[in-house]
C-alpha positions in Angstrom: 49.3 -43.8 10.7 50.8 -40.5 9.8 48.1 -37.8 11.3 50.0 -34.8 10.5 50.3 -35.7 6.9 46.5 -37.2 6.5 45.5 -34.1 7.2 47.9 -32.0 4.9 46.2 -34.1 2.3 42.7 -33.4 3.3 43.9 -29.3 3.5 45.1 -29.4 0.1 42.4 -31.3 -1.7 39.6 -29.0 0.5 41.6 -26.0 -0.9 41.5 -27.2 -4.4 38.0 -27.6 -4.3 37.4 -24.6 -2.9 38.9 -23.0 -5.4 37.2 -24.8 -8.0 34.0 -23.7 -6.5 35.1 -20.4 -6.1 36.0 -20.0 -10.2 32.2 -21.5 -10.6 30.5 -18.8 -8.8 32.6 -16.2 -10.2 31.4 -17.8 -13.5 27.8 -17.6 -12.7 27.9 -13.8 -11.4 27.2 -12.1 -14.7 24.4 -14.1 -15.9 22.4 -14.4 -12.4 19.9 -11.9 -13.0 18.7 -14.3 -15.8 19.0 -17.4 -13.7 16.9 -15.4 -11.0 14.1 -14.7 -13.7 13.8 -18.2 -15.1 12.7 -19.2 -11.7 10.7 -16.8 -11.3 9.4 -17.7 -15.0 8.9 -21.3 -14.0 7.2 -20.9 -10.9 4.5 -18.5 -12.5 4.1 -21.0 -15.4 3.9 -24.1 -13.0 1.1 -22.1 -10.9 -1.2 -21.3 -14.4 -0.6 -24.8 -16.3 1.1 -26.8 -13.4 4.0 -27.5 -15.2 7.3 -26.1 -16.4 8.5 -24.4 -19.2 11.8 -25.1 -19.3 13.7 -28.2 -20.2 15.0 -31.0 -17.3 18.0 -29.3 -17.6 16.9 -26.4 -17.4 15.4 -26.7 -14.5 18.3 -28.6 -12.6 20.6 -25.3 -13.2 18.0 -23.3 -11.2 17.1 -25.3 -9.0 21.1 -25.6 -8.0 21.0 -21.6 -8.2 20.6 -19.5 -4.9 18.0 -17.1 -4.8 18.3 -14.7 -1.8 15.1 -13.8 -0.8 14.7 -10.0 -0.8 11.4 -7.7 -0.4 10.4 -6.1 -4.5 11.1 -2.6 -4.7 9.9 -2.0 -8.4 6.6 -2.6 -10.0 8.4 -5.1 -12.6 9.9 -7.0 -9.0 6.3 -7.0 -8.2 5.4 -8.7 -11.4 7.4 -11.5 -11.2 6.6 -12.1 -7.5 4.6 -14.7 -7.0 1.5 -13.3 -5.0 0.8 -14.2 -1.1 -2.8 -14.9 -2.4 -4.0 -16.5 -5.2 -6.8 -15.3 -7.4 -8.1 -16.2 -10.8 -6.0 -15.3 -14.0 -6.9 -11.6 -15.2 -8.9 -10.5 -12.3 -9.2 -7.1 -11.4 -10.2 -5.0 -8.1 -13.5 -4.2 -8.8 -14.1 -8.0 -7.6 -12.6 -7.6 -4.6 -13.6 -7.4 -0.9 -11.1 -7.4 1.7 -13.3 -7.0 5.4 -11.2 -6.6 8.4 -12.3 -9.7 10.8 -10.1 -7.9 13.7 -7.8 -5.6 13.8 -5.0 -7.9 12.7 -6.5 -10.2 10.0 -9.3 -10.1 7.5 -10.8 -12.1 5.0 -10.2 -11.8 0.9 -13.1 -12.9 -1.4 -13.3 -12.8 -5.1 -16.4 -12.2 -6.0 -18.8 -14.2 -4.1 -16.1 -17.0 -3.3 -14.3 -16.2 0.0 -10.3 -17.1 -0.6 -9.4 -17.4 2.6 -8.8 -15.5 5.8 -5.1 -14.2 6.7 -3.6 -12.4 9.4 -1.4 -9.2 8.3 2.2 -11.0 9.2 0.7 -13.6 6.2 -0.2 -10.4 4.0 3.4 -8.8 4.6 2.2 -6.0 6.9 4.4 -7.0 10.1 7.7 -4.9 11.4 10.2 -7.5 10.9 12.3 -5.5 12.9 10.2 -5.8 16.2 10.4 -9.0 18.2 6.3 -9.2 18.3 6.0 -8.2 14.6 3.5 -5.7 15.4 1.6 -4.4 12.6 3.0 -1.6 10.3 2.2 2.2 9.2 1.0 0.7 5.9 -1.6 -1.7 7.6 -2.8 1.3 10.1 -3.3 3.4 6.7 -5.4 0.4 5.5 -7.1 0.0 8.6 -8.5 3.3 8.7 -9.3 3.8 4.9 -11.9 1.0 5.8 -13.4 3.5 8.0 -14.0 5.7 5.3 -14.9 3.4 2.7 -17.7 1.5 4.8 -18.8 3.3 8.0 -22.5 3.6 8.8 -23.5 6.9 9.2 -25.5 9.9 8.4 -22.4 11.7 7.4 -20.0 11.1 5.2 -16.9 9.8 6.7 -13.5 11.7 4.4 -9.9 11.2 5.2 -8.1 14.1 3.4 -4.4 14.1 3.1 -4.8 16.6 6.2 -6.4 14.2 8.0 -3.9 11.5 7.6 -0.7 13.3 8.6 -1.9 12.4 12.1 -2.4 8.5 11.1 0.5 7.9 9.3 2.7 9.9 11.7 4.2 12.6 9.4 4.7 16.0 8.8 3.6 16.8 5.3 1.1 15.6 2.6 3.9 14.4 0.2 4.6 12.0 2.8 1.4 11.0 3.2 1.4 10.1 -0.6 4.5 8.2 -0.1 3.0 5.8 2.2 -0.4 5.6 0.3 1.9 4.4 -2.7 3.6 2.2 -0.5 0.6 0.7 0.4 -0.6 0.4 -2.9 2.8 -1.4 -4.0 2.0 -4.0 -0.8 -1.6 -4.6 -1.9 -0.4 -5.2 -5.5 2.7 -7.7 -4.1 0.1 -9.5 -1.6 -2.8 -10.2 -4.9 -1.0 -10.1 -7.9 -3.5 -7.0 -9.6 -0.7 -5.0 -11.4 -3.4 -2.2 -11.9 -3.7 0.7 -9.1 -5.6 -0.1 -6.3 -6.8 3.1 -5.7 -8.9 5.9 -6.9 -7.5 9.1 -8.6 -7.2 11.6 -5.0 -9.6 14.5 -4.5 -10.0 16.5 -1.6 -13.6 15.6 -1.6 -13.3 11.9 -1.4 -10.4 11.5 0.0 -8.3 8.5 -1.4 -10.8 5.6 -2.4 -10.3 1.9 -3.1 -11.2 0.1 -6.0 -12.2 -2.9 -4.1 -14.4 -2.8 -1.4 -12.9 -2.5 2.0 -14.9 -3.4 5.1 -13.8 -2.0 8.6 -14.1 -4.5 11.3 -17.4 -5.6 12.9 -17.2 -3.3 15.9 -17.0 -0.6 13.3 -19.8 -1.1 10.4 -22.2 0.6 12.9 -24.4 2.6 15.0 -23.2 6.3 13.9 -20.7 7.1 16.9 -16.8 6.1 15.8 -15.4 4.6 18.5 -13.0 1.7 19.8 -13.9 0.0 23.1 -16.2 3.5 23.9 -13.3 5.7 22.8 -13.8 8.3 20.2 -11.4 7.2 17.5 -10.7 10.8 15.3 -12.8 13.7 14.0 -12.5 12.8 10.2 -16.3 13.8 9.2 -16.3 15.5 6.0 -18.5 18.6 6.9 -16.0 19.6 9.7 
């Protein structure tokens, strides 16, 4: 058996298919975008009737399509994203209640019906750049507007943009907006509620939920802020 020219053979015939492929995918380039949202399509109708839309055939092209997974920048991304948890059709934040268990997962309830309980690397919130996938800014920010939305005490607890130039670790108030959008855009991706999450700002009330947001246990309390006997920041609103 000739070796050499078996595998000339096999060369030529991988190099012909390759190019064959090749011409396909060039093919497919301009009309990905509406591949990508057909899957998207079917996956949203499957989750609200449990079926598909779309034909067999259809279905075969995009299931035989590629989708590289890649994090929704836009609010219309954000749309067709299928969210991390699921709630009812049209339901709103008002219904709400996200109560931090820990400080790295809480539990979601609609209504009276708790959804489930998720840590914040489930929710989106880790730093896929660390090796421990520590929390991020965004669910520090969230963290402590929990403080401020359900603290027990005789004052009233307000986190002013001010204020939160130290938490989120920046130098002015329009990046303090920025991540409070941010975290608004995560919040929307992670439930599916296309509506703002939070309250209009005023320097009175500081940026408000539309849900209600619990702090952690340690945290619903006694009238001192503190962590493990530390005193966490001077945020009270009459300071």
């Amino acid at each position: 058996m000739n070796n050499d020219h078996t595998l000339s053979i096999l060369r030529d015939a991988l190099t012909r298919r390759k190019k064959v492929e090749d011409q396909v995918r060039k093919s497919l380039e301009p009309i990905m975008p509406t591949l990508r949202f057909i899957a998207e399509l079917n996956k949203i109708y499957r989750d609200v009737y449990g079926t598909d839309e779309t034909t067999p055939d259809e279905a075969e092209i995009t299931s035989n399509v590629t989708v590289v997974a890649k994090k929704p920048k836009t609010k219309k991304e954000v749309l067709f994203t299928a969210p991390k948890v699921p709630l009812p059709v049209g339901a709103t934040w008002v219904n709400v209640t996200i109560a931090f268990k820990t400080g790295h997962d809480v539990s979601i309830s609609f209504k009276d019906t708790l959804i489930g309980s998720y840590t914040y690397e489930q929710l989106g919130f880790g730093r896929g750049n660390t090796s421990w996938n520590k929390p991020n800014k965004l669910w520090g920010l969230l963290t402590v507007l929990a403080v401020a939305e359900e603290y027990k005490s005789p004052q009233t607890i307000v986190f002013t943009k001010q204020h939160l130039m130290t938490v989120c670790e920046v130098a002015s108030e329009n990046a303090v907006e920025k991540q409070k959008s941010d975290l608004a855009k995560a919040l929307r991706l992670m439930l599916g509620i296309q509506e703002e999450p939070f309250m209009p700002y005023s320097p009175e009330l500081g940026y408000r939920a539309k849900f209600k947001l619990r702090p952690e246990p340690d945290m619903r309390g006694d009238g001192e802020l503190h962590v493990s006997g530390k005193q966490l920041i001077d945020i009270y609103s009459d300071d």
